[in-house]
C-alpha positions, 0 to 999 in steps of 0.5 A: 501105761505112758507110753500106751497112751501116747502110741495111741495118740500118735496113732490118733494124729495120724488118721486126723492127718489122713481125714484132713488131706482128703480136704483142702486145708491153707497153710496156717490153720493152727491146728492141720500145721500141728497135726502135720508137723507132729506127724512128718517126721516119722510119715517122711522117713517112711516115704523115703524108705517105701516109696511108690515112684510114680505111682503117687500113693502114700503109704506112709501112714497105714505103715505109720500105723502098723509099725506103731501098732507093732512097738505096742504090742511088744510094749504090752507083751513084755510086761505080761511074759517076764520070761520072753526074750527076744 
């Protein structure tokens, strides 16, 4: 149950990093730093991997999202089938 939670808070700073970047927001609001240093790390790898070229849209956080969405419910689904392997 752990790990559901903290999925979905992940998942939850992820749509707040989306909402506060159709705002201006300085460098050193304490908590739009959180919310982007929390959430950068995996948004980065994501960018790298698909990224856009020249186009300019970041898809990393609706693949953030999924992919999280992904791992959780294989979280849920292995407890429930004891007999699933993979």
């Amino acid at each position: 149950m752990f790990f559901f939670y903290l999925i979905r808070a992940f998942q939850l700073l992820i749509l707040i990093r989306v909402v506060l970047s159709w705002f201006r927001m300085e460098r050193g609001n304490s908590f739009s730093d959180f919310v982007h240093d929390f959430t950068e790390p995996l948004l980065s790898r994501l960018r790298v991997v698909f990224s856009m070229g020249m186009v300019g849209l970041d898809l990393g956080p609706i693949l953030a999202y999924l992919l999280l969405e992904l791992v959780l419910e294989i979280i849920v689904a292995v407890p429930a089938h004891p007999g699933l392997t993979f």
